[in-house]
C-alpha positions in Angstrom: 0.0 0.0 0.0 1.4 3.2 -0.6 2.1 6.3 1.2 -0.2 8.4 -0.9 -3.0 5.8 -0.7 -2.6 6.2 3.6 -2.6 10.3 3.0 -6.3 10.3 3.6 -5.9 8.8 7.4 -4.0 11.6 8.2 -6.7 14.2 6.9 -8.8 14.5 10.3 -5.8 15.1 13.0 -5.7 15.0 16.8 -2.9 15.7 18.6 -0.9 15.6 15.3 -1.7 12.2 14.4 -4.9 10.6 12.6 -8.4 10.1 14.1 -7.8 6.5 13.6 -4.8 6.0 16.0 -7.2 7.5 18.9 -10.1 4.9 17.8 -7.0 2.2 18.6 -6.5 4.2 21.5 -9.4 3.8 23.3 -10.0 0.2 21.6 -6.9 -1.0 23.1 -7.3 1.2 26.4 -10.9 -0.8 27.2 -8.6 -4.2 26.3 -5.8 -3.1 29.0 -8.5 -2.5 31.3 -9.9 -6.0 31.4 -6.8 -7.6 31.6 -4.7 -5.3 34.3 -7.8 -5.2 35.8 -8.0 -9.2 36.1 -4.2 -9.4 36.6 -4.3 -7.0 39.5 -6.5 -9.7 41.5 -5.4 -13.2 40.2 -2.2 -13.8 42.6 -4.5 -12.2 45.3 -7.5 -14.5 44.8 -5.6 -17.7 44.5 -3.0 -16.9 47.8 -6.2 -15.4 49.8 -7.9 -17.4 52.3 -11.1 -19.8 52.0 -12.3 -16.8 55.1 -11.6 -14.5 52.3 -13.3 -16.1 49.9 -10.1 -16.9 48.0 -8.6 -20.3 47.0 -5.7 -20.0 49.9 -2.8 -21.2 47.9 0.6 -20.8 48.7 2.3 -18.7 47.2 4.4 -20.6 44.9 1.8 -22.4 43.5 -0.2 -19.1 42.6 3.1 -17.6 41.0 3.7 -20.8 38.8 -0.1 -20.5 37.4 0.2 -16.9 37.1 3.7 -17.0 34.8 2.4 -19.7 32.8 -1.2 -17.4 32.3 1.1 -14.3 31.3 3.2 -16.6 29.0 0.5 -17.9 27.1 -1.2 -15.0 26.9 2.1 -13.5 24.4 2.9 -16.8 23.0 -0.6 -17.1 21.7 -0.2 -14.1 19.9 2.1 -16.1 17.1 -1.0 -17.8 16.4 -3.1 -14.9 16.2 -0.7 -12.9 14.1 -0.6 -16.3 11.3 -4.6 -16.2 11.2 -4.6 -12.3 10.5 -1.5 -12.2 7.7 -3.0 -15.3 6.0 -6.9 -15.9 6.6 -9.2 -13.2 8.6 -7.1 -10.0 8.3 -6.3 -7.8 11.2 -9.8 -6.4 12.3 -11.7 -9.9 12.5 -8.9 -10.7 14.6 -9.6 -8.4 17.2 -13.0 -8.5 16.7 -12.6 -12.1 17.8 -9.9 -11.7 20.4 -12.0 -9.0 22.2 -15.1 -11.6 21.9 -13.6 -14.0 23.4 -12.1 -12.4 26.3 -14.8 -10.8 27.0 -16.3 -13.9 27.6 -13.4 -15.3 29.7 -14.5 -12.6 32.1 -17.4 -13.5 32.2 -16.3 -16.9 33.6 -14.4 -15.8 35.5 -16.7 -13.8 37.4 -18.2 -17.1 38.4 -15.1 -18.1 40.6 -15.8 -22.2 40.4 -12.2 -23.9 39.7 -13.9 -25.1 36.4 -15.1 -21.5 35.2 -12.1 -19.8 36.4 -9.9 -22.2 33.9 -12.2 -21.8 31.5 -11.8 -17.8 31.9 -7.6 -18.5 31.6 -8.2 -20.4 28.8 -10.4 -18.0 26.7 -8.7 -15.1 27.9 -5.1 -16.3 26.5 -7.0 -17.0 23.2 -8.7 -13.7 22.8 -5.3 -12.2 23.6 -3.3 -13.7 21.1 -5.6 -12.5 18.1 -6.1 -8.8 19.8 -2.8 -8.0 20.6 -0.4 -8.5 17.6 -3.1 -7.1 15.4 -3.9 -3.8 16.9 -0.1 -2.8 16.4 0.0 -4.2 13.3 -3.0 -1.7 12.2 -0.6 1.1 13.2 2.0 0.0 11.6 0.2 -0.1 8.3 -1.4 3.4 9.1 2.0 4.9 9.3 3.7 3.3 6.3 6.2 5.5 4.6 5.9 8.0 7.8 8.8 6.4 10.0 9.3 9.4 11.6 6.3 9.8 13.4 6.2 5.9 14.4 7.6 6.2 17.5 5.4 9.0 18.5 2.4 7.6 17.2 3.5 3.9 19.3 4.1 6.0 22.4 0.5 7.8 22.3 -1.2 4.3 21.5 0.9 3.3 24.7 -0.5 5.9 26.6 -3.8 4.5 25.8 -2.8 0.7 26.7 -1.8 2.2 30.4 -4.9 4.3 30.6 -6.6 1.3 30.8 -4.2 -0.2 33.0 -4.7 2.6 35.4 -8.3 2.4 35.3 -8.2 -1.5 35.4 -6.0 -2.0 38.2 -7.6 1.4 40.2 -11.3 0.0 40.1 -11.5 -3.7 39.5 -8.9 -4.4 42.2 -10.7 -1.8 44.6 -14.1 -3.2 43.8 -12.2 -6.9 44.0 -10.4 -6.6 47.1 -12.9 -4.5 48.9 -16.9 -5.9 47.7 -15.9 -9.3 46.4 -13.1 -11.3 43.9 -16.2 -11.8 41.2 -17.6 -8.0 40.9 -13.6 -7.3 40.1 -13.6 -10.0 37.3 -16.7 -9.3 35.8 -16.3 -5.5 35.9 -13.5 -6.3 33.6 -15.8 -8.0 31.6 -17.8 -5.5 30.9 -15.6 -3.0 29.4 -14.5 -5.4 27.1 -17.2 -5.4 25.3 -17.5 -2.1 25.4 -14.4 -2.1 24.1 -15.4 -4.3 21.2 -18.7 -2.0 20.7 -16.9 0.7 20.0 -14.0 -0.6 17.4 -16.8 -2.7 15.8 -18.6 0.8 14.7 -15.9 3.0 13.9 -14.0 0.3 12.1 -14.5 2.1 8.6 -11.8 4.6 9.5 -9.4 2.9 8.8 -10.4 2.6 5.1 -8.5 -0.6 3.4 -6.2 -1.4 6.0 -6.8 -4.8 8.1 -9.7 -6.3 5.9 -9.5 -9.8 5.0 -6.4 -10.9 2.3 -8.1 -11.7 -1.5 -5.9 -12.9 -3.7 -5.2 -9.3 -5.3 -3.8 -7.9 -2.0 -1.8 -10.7 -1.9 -0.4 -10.6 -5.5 0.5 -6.9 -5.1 1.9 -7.0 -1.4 3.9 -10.0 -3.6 4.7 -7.2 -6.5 5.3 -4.2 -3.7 8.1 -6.7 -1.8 11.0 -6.7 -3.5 13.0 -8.6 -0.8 13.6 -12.7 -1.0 10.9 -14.4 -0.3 11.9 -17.7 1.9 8.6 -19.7 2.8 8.8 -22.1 5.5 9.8 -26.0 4.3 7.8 -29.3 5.7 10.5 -30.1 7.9 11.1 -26.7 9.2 6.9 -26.5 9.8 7.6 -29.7 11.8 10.6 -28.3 13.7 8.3 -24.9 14.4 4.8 -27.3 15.6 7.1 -29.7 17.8 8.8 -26.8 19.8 5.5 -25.2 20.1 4.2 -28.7 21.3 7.1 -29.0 23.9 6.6 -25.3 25.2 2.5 -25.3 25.7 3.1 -28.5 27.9 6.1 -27.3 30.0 4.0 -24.3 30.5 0.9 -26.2 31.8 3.2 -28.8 33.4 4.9 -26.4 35.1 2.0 -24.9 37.9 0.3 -28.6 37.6 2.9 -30.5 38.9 3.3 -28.1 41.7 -0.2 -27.3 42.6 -1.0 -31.1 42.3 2.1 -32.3 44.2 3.3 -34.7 41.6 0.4 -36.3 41.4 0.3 -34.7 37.5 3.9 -34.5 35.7 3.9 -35.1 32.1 7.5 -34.7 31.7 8.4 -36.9 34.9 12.0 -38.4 33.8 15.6 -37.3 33.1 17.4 -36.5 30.5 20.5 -36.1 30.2 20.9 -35.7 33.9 18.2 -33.0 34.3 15.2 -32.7 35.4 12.2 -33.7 32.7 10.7 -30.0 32.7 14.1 -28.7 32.3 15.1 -30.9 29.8 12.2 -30.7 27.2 12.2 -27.1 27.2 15.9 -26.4 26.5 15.7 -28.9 23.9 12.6 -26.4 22.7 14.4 -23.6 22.8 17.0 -24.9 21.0 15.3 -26.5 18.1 13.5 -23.1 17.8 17.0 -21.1 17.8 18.8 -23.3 15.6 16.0 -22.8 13.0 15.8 -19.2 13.2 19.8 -19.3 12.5 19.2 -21.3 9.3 16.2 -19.4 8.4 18.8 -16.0 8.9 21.3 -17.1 6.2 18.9 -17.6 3.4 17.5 -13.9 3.6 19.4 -10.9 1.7 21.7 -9.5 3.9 20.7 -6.1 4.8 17.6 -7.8 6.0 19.3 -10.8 7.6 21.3 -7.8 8.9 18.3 -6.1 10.4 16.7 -9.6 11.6 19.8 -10.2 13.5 19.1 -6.7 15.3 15.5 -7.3 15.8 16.8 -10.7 17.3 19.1 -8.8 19.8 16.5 -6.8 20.8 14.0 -9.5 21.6 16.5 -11.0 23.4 16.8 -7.7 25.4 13.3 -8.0 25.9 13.0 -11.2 27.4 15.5 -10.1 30.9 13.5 -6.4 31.1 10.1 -8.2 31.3 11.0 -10.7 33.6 12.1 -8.1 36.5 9.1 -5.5 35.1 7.0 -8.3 35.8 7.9 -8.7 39.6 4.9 -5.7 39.8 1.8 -8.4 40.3 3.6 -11.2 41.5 6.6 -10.6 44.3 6.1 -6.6 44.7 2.0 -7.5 45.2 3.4 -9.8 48.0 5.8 -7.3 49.1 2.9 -4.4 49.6 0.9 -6.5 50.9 2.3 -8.5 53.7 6.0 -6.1 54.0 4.2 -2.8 53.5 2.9 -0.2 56.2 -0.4 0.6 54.7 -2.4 2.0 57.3 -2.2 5.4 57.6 -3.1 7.8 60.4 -3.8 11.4 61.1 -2.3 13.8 58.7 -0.8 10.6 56.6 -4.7 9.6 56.1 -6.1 13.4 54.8 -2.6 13.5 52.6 -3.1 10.1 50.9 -7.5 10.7 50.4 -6.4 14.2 48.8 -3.2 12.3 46.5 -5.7 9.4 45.7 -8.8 11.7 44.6 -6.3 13.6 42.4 -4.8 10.4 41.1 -8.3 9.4 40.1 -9.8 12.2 38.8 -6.8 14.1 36.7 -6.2 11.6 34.3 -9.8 10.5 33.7 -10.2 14.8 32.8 -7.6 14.6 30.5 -8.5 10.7 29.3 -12.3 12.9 28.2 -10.4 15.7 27.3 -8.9 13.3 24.1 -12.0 11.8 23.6 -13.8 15.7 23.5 -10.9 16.0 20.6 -11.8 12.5 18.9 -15.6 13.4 18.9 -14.7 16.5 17.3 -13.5 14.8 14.2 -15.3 12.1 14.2 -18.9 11.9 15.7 -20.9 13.0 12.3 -19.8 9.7 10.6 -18.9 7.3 13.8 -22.2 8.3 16.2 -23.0 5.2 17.6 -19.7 4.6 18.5 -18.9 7.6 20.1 -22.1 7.0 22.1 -20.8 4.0 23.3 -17.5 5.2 24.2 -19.6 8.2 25.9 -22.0 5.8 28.5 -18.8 3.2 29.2 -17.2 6.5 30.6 -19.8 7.5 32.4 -20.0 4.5 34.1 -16.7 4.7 34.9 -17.1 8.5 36.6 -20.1 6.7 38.7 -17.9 3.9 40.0 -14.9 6.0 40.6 -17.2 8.9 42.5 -18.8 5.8 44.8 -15.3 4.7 45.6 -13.7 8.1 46.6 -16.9 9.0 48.2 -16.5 5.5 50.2 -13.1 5.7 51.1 -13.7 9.3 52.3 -16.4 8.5 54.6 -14.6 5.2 56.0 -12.1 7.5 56.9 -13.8 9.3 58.9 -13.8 12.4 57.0 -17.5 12.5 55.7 -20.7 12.4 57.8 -24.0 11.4 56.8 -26.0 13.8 58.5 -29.8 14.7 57.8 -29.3 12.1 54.4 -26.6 14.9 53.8 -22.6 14.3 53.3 -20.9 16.5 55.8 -17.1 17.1 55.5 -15.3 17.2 58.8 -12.1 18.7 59.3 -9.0 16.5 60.9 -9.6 18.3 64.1 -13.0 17.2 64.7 -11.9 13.4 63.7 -10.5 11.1 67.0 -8.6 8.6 64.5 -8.8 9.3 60.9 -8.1 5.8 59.3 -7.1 4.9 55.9 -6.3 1.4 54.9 -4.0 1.7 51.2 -5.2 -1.5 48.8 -2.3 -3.5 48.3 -3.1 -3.2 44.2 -3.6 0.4 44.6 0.3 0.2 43.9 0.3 -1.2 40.5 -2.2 2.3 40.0 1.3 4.4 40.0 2.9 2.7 36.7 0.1 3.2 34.7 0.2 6.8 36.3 3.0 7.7 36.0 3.0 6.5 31.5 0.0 8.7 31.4 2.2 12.0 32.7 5.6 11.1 31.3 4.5 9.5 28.0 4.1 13.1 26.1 7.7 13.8 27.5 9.1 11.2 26.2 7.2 11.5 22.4 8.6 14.5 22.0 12.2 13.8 22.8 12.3 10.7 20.8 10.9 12.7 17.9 13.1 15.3 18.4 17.0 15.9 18.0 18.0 14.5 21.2 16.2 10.9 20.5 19.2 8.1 21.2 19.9 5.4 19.4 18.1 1.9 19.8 20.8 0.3 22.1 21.1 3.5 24.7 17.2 3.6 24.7 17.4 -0.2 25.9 20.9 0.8 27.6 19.0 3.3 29.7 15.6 1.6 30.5 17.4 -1.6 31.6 19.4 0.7 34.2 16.6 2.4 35.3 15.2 -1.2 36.1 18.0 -1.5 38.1 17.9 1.6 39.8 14.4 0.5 41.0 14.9 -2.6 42.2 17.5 -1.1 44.3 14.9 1.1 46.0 13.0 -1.9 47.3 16.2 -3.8 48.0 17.2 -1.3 49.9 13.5 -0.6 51.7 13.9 -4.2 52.9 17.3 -4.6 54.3 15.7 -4.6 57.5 13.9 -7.5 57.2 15.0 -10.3 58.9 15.4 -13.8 56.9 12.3 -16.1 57.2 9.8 -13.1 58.7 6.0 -13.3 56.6 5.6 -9.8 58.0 6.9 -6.5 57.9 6.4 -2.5 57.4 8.2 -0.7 55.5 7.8 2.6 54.6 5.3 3.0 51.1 7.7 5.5 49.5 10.0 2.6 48.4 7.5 1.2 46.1 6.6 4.4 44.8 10.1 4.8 43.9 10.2 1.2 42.4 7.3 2.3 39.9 8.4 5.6 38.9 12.0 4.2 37.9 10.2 1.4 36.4 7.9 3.3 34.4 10.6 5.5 32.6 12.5 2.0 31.7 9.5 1.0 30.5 8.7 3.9 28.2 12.1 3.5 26.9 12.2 -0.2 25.9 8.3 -1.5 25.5 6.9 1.0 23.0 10.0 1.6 21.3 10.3 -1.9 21.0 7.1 -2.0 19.2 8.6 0.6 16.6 11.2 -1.1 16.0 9.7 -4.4 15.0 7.7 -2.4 12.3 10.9 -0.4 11.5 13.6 -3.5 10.7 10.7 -6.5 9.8 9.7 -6.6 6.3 5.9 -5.7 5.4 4.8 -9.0 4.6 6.0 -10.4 7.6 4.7 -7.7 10.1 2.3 -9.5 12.4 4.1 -12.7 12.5 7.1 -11.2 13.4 5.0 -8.9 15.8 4.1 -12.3 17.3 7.6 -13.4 17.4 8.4 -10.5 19.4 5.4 -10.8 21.7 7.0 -14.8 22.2 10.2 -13.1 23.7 7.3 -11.3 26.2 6.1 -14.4 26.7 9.5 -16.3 27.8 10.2 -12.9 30.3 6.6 -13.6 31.6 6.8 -16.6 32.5 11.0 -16.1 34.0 9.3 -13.6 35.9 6.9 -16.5 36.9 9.9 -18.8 37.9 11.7 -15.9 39.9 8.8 -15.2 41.7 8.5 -18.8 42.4 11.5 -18.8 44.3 11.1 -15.6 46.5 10.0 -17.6 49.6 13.1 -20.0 49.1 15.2 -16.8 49.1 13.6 -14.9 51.7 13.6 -17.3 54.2 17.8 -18.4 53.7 18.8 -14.8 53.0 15.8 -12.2 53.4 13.2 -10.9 50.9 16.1 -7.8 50.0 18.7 -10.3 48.7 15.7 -11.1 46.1 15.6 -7.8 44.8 19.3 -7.5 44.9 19.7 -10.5 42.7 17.4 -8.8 40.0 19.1 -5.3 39.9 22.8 -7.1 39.5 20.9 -8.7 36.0 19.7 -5.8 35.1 22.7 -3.4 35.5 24.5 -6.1 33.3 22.4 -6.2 30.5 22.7 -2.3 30.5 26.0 -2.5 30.5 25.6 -5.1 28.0 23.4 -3.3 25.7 25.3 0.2 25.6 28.5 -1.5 25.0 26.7 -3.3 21.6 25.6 -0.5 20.3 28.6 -0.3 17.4 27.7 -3.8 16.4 24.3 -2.9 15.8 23.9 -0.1 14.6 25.9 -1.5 11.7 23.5 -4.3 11.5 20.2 -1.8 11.1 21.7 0.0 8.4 20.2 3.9 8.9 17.2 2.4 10.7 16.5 5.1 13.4 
């Protein structure tokens, strides 16, 4: 497709980029909502106890399932990327991917061991055809505008942790405070909101994403001047094998735990390992040999950009695993290591942070979507509509809950059937318990403030080159796991409780978010930047597959935190994972000669 084809996207602006990117934006936003919203209470739920209404696993077990659910969640989307290049194109795809998680949720909400599978299972379906695609339509929007890419992937992003924010604000407020299934099935509900509103603006787009006919495939054949190198017999069998091996090491891996041994598929050695060790590095090594053949029969300046893409991903795979400590160990670690009750002063200063926090980025969330009606509401009514009531249900729920925490507090009185606000010298003990997931709030908080910052510089003179982007984010990981190593040097080896001050894991996100914003959506840039066109959502999928292996490391670390904790205290934990991640800075910095050769001009 080209450039002057995509000119009239970029007719109807807002913000400086087309009306369509915002109809992704808030698309994607309802998606991240479900699932951060979900994710915020799923290691909660399964550790709480049967008083609690919660499964009362330990919390090993609930870490194993939990990796292996974020790891199939992004290895899923290699399947959902092959079905949109070849068969359904990219819109069915997340017209089905939404569909289906939004009835995963729906399970979900049910909380029976069967219907809470069952809500997994669909849910790391749905994922795998939503995710890779929405980028993919991006990607296509933007072709022949590479200079606005990483921009345009940075304001999407912005959208993906607006939903996060609201997702993990509200479902794990309404989870942890009313009950586990009004969480899960309030995230249900804005998926299909979600799915509503792409469903009825979809024309916007124009061409781009509809099914492939044979004519789009002959030209996308003509437009490609590169080598084409399809896959052999022997190299599918290679590909369906390892995928084989890796789907059942990731179910093996929570069963055998959570069942004791009782279920072990791989229980043998090999080769003097273990059985689950053993089948999945022969995996991963099946799948990397082939991907080195499959390098040497491209031309090289893409074999050359391949390569880079590859060092990236690999990149990936390390940041993700520590980023991913958020729901898992640093969940654990505000919740049982983390003074959360507040007093006094500390009580009125957090209400007063907490109703800003709410309410300033849902004014500026409506504040865009005042800009996309603008532009779009005379052709795309009903779907503006529908974006229109799924935020006003959000204003209700979020107004109940400050209202509610306000009044626990002590600070409102219902007098006469009127709210009354009482000052802090009238109170005798202003209370305020902090929700352990009100944490996991601050990293989508802190994208929604620093993303624009960050936009600009990378579109501007002063934007780095690809290895000090991931130089710098993989430091600043460092930097904040050194803030809650630190924070908990003064826990004792073996202790379950503890309280350290909150201002450690505020620290912990704010350093994460900035590593994130430089690695994650310029990640996604990238992969549209050095992949060739025909290959974009498989190889979007391939990326998402390193995701998925730093999902589920970050499943197997957090395994081991109780093992670690109780021989050499919860801090040594978080020391381990800032010595990895001030290597791989190092690591990434010091590479930068290599490949920058290797992505010849690619910015």
């Amino acid at each position: 497709m080209e450039t002057s084809k995509l000119d009239h996207l970029f007719k109807d602006k807002v913000i400086g980029h087309p009306t369509g990117l915002f109809v992704l934006f808030f698309t994607e936003m309802w998606e991240r909502f479900s699932y951060y919203g979900m994710r915020a209470l799923l290691v909660m739920f399964l550790t709480a106890s049967l008083f609690d209404e919660g499964w009362g696993w330990p919390r090993e077990h609930a870490l194993a399932l939990f990796g292996t659910y974020t790891g199939m969640v992004y290895l899923s989307t290699i399947l959902g990327g092959y079905f949109a290049d070849k068969i359904i194109g990219y819109r069915w795809a997340v017209v089905v991917g939404a569909l289906l998680m939004t009835l995963g949720h729906a399970s979900m909400a049910l909380e029976s061991p069967f219907f809470i599978y069952l809500g997994l299972t669909l849910l790391v379906f749905g994922s795998g055809f939503f995710k890779p695609n929405m980028t993919s339509i991006i990607s296509h929007m933007y072709k022949g505008r590479d200079e606005k890419k990483d921009g345009a992937y940075t304001i999407f992003y912005m959208g993906v942790n607006a939903g996060a924010f609201l997702g993990i604000l509200l479902c794990g407020y309404l989870g942890e405070k009313v009950g586990w299934n009004i969480g899960f099935g309030l995230a249900g509900i804005f998926m299909l909101f979600g799915l509503l509103q792409f469903w009825y603006s979809q024309n916007i787009f124009g061409d781009i994403g509809l099914k492939p006919t044979k004519e789009s495939k002959l030209q996308e054949a003509k437009d490609d001047t590169d080598k084409r190198n399809p896959f052999t017999m022997p190299q599918l069998i290679i590909i369906g094998v390892s995928i084989i091996i890796c789907l059942l090491w990731l179910i093996n891996s929570p069963a055998s735990k959570i069942s004791e041994g009782s279920f072990n598929i791989f229980d043998f050695s090999l080769f003097g390992l273990d059985g689950n060790n053993a089948m999945i590095i022969i995996a991963l090594f099946m799948f990397i040999g082939l991907l080195i053949y499959r390098l040497t029969q491209y031309s090289k300046i893409t074999r050359d950009k391949m390569i880079a893409f590859t060092f990236f991903s690999f990149l990936t795979i390390f940041f993700w695993a520590v980023f991913e400590q958020s729901p898992g160990t640093l969940t654990i670690f505000a919740k049982d290591y983390t003074n959360r009750v507040l007093t006094g002063n500390a009580s009125l200063t957090f209400l007063i942070i907490n109703t800003l926090v709410s309410l300033v980025p849902l004014i500026i969330i409506n504040w865009v979507m005042f800009l996309l009606f603008k532009k779009t509401f005379k052709l795309y009514k009903l779907a503006n509509i529908i974006l229109s009531i799924s935020f006003v249900i959000i204003w209700i729920i979020t107004l109940w809950m400050l209202t509610k925490e306000w009044y626990s507090a002590g600070f409102l009185s219902l007098s006469d059937g009127t709210l009354e606000f009482l000052m802090l010298e009238k109170q005798t003990a202003p209370l305020t318990e902090v929700p352990a997931s009100w944490f996991g709030v601050l990293n989508s908080l802190f994208i929604i403030t620093l993303a624009p910052l960050f936009s600009k510089v990378w579109e501007s003179k002063y934007n780095p080159t690809a290895n000090v982007k991931f130089g710098i984010g993989m430091f600043l990981l460092a930097l904040g796991m050194a803030c809650v190593a630190f924070g908990a040097m003064g826990i004792e080896p073996g202790a379950k409780t503890a309280s350290v001050s909150m201002i450690w894991l505020i620290l912990v996100y704010l350093f994460h978010t900035m590593g994130e914003l430089c690695i994650s959506p310029v990640g996604l840039s990238y992969v549209s930047k050095l992949v060739p066109g025909r290959m974009i959502a498989f190889m979007f999928g391939i990326y998402y597959l390193a995701i998925a292996i730093g999902m589920k490391l970050a499943g197997v670390f957090g395994e081991n935190v109780d093992k670690i904790a109780d021989e050499n205290g919860i801090s040594y934990f978080f020391w381990l994972l800032t010595g990895i991640s001030a290597l791989l800075a190092v690591f990434s910095v010091a590479m930068q000669p290599v490949i920058k050769k290797l992505m010849h001009g690619v910015r």
